[in-house]
N, C-alpha and C positions, 0 to 999 in steps of 0.2 A: 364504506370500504375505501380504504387510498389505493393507489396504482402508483406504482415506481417502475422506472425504465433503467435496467443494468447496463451497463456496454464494457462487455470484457475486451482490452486491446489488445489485437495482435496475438493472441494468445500460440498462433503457431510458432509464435519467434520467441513470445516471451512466458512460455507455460515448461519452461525447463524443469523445476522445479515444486512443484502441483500447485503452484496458487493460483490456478485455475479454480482448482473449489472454492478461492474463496468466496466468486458469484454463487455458488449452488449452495452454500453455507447461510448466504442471506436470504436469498431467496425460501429454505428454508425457516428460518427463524422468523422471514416476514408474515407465514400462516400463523405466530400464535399470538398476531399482531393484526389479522382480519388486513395486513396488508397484499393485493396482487400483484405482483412480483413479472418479468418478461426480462430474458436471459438474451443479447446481442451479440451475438460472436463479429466482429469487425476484425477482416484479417488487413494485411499491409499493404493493399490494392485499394482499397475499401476507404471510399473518405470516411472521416468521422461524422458520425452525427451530432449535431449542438442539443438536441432535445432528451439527453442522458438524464437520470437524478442522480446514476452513480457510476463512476467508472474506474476501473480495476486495471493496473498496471503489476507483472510480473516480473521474476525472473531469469535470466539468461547468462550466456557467453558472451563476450566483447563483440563478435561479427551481426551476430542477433539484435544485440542493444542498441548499433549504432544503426541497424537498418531499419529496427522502429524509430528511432530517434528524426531519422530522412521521411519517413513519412508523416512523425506528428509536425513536423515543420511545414507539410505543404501548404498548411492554411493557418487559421487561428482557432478552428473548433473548440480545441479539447479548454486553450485558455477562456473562450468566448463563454463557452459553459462552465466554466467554474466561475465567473463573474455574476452570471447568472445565478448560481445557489447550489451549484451542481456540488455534490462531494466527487472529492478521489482518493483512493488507497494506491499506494504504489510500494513497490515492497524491492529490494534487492538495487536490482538494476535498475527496476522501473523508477525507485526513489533517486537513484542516480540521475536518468531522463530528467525529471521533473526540476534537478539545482541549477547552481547558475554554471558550472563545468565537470566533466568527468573524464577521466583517460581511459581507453580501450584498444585496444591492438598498438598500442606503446604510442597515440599519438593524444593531445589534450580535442575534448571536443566541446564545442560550447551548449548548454542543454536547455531546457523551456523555461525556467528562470521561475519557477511558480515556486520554487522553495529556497531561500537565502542560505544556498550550501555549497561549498565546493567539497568536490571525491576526488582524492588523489590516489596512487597507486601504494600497497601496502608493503613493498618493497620481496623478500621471500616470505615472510608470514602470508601464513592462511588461516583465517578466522572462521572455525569451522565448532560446533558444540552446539550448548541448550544455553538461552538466554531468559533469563527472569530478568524482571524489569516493575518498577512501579511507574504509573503518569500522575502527577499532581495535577496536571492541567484537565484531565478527564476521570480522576479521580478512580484509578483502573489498576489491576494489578495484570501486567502481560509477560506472557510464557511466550516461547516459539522455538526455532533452529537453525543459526546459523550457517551460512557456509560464502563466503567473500574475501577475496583479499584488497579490497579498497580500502580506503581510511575517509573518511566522511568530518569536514570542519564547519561548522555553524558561523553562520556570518551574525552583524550586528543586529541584525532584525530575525533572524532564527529562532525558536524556542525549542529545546528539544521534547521528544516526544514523550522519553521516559528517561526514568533517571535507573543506569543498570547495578541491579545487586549481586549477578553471576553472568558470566560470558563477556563478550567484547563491546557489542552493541555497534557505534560506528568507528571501534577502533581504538576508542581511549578506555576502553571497561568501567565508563563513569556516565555516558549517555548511550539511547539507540533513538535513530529516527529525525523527525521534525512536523512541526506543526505550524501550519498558520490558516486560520480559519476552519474551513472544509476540507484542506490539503492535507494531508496525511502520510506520512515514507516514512520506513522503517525498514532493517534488514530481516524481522522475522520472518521466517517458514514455518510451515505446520501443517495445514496453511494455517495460516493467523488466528482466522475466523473463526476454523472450526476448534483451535483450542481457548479459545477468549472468545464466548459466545455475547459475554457483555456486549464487548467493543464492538458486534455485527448488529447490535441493537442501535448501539448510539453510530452507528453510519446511518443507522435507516431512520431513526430520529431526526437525525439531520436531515434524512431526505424529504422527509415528508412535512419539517419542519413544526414538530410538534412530539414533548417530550413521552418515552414511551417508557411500562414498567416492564423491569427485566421477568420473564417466564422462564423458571428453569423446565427442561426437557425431562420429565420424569423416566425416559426411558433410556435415557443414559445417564448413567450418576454423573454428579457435575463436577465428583473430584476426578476424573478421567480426565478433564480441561488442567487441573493442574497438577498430573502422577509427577 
């Protein structure tokens, strides 16, 4: 049996929007995989821990984002662990966090630089609806649900995550997200996880570093993942 360590951040600032399941989502899916799973709530007080296999960024309001933003900077954890093999999913705001800049309460702030993106402001549009999406690079087709007014640009080392068929994704209605490595941002809700049960499999592939075969959940039909 493997053991993986979650580390949900901040989830009081950054669980606006429920992807807070998407730890309990893995964590599930990790039983039909003989892997044991342990759930870390780390609130904004709370150093981070470096010894994660995966951690989870949400999202939020401009005041909320920039005050996890104050606290993943205290140290180098969160990057120290992803050097290390760590994955992350950061989703919304949290994918904001993770680029190289975002704007929130109308001022630019510089962010953890783990993913080659600048977030600019989406002017009066609000990008709010259902997003389908394909990833070539993970070979996935993803659903979720929007709701942001930033606008998200890929820089020269950026790949984006998925290339969008319906919805906005990061603004241009042609990408959602970013990837590089183990990093992972993307504007979907749902949470993510639980309607793209694949993609909670290959985070946890990832984690444990050894490829795993997708189990559909016979007790919920698996076109529910994508009505």
């Amino acid at each position: 049996m493997s053991q993986i360590k979650i580390i949900r951040i901040h989830n009081e600032l950054l669980g606006t929007y429920g992807d807070q399941g998407n730890a309990e989502v893995l964590a599930y899916r990790a039983k039909f995989h003989d892997i044991a799973t342990t759930i870390t709530d780390i609130s904004y007080e709370q150093p981070l821990p470096r010894d994660g296999n995966i951690y989870l960024l949400g999202g939020a309001e401009d005041a909320a984002q920039l005050l996890s933003l104050e606290a993943l900077n205290r140290d180098r954890a969160l990057k120290d662990a992803i050097t290390d093999g760590a994955v992350l999913l950061a989703v919304c705001a949290g994918f904001q966090i993770i680029g190289n800049s975002f704007w929130a309460n109308g001022r630019q702030a510089d962010g953890l630089a783990l993913l080659d993106v600048e977030s600019l402001p989406g002017g009066k549009t609000r990008f709010v609806g259902e997003v389908r999406a394909h990833s070539n690079s993970l070979n996935l087709d993803l659903n979720g649900f929007e709701n942001h007014s930033g606008k998200t640009i890929l820089g020269p080392s950026a790949q984006a995550l998925s290339t969008v068929s319906s919805g906005f994704g990061n603004g241009d209605s042609k990408t959602d997200g970013a990837v590089l490595g183990n990093v992972f941002g993307t504007y979907m809700h749902g949470p993510i996880l639980a309607r793209n049960p694949q993609f909670a499999d290959l985070l946890l592939a990832r984690a444990i570093g050894r490829p795993l075969s997708f189990v559909e959940d016979k007790s919920i039909p698996y076109k529910f993942f994508n009505a």
